[in-house]
PADRENPA-400864 format. One record per residue: residue in three letters; x, y, z of N, C-alpha, C in turn. Coordinates in pm, whole numbers, plus 50000, padded with zeros to 5 digits. Layout:
<sites>
SITE   type     npx     npy     npz    capx    capy    capz     cpx     cpy     cpz
SITE    ALA       X       Y       Z       X       Y       Z       X       Y       Z
...
</sites>
This chain:
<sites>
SITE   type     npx     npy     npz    capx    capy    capz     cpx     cpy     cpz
SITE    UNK   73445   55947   60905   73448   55846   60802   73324   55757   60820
SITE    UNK   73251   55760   60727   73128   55668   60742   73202   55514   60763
SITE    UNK   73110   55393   60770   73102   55266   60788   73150   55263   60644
SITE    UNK   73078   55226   60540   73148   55140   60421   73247   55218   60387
SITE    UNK   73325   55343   60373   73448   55375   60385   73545   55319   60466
SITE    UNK   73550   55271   60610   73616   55233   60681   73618   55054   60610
SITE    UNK   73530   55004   60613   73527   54860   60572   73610   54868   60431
SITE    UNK   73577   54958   60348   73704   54944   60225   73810   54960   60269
SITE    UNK   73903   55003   60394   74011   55097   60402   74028   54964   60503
SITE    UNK   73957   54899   60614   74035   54792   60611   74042   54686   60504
SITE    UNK   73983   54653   60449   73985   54535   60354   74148   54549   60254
SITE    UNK   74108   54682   60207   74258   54709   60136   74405   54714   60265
SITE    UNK   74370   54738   60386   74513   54717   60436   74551   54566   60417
SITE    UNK   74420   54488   60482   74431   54338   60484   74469   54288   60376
SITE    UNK   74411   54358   60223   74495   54297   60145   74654   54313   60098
SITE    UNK   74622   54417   60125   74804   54485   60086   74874   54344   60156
SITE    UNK   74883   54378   60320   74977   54307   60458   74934   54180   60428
SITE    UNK   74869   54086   60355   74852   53958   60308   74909   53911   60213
SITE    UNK   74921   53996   60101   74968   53971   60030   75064   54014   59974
SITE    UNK   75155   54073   60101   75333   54080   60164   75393   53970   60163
SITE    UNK   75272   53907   60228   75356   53755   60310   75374   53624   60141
SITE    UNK   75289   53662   60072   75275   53585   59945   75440   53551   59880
SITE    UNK   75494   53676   59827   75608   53605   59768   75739   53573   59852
SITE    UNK   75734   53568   59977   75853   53513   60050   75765   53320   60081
SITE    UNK   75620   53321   60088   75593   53165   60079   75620   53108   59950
SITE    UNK   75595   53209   59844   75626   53098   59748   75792   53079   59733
SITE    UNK   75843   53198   59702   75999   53195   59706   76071   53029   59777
SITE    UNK   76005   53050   59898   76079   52914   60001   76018   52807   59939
SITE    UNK   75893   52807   59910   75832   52648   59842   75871   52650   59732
SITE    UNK   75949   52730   59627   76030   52723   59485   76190   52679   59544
SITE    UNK   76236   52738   59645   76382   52703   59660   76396   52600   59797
SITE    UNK   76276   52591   59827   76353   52492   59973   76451   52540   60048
SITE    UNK   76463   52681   60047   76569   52741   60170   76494   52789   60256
SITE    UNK   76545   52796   60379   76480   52886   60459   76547   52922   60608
SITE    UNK   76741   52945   60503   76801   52971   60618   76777   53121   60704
SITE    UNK   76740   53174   60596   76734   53326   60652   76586   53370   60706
SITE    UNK   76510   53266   60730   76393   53284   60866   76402   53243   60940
SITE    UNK   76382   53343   61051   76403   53299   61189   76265   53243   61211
SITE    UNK   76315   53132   61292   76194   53040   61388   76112   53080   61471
SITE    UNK   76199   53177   61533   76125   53225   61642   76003   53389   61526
SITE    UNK   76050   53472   61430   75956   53557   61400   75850   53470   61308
SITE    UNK   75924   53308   61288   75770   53244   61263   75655   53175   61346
SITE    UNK   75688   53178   61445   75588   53136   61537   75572   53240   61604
SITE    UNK   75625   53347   61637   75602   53475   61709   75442   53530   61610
SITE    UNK   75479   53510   61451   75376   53576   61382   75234   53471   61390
SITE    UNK   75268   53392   61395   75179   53270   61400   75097   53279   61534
SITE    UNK   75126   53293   61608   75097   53348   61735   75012   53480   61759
SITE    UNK   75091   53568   61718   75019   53688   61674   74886   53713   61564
SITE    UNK   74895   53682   61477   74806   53605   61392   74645   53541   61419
SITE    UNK   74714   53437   61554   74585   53397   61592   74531   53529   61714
SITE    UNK   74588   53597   61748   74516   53666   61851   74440   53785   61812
SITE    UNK   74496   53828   61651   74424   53934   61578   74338   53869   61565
SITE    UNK   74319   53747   61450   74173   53651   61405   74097   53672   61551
SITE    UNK   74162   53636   61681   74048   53617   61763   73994   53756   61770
SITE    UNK   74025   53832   61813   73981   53985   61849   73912   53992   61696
SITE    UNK   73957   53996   61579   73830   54005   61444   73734   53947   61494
SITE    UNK   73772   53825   61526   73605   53764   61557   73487   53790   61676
SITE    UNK   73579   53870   61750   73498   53890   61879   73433   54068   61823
SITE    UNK   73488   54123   61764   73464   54234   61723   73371   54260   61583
SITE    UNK   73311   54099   61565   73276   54071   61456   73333   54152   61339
SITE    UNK   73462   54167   61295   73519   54259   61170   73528   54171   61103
SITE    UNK   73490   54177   60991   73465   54116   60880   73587   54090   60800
SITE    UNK   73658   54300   60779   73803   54291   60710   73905   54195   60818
SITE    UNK   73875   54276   60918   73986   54178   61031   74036   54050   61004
SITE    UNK   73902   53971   60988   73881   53817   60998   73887   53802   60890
SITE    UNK   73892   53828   60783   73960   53773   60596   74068   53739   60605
SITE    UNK   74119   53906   60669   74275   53936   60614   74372   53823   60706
SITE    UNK   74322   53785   60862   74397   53723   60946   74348   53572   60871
SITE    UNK   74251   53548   60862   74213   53396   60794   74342   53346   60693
SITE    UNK   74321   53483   60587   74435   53425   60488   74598   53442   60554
SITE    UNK   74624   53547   60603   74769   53548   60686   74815   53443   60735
SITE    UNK   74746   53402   60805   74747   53274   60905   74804   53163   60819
SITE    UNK   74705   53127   60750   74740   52992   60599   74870   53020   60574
SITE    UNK   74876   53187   60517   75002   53183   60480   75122   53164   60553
SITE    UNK   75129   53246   60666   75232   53241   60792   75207   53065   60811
SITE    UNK   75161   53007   60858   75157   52875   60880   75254   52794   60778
SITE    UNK   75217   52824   60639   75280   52745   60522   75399   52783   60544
SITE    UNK   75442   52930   60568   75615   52933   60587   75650   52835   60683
SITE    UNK   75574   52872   60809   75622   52772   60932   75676   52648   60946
SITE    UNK   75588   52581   60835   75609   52482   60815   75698   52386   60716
SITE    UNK   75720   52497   60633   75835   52512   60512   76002   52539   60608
SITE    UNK   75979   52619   60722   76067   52642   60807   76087   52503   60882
SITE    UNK   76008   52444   60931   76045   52343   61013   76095   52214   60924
SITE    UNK   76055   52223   60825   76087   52109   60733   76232   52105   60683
SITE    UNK   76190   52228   60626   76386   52238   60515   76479   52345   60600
SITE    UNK   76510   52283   60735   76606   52338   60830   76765   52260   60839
</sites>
């Protein structure tokens, strides 16, 4: 697989697995529930999250570091939607 094949093929995973996380953040910021997330797989991901971004960045990956940039925001916004309306 050449280079700009691989850079499309991550970019599209990163976007797919990013924009997974999209309608369960908005869902909770439309209903203010958020009995059925666990605390712990939100800071577990949050966690996880930052250690991919780091390795993107040390690996200078470009897709890596988008896709975890925006994850992150997003995982964070649940987190925090979690800690709030508990």
């Amino acid at each position: 697989m050449n280079y700009y094949s691989s850079e499309m093929l991550g970019f599209a995973a990163g976007i797919v697995t990013t924009l997974a996380l999209l309608p369960q953040a908005l869902k909770i910021f439309t209903t203010r529930k958020t009995r059925d997330i666990s605390l712990l797989w939100a800071v577990s991901m949050n966690v996880g999250i930052v250690i991919w971004l780091c390795y993107g960045l040390a690996k200078d990956d470009l897709p890596m570091i988008a896709a975890n940039s925006v994850s992150l925001a997003l995982l964070f916004v649940i987190l925090l939607f979690k800690l709030r309306y508990r």
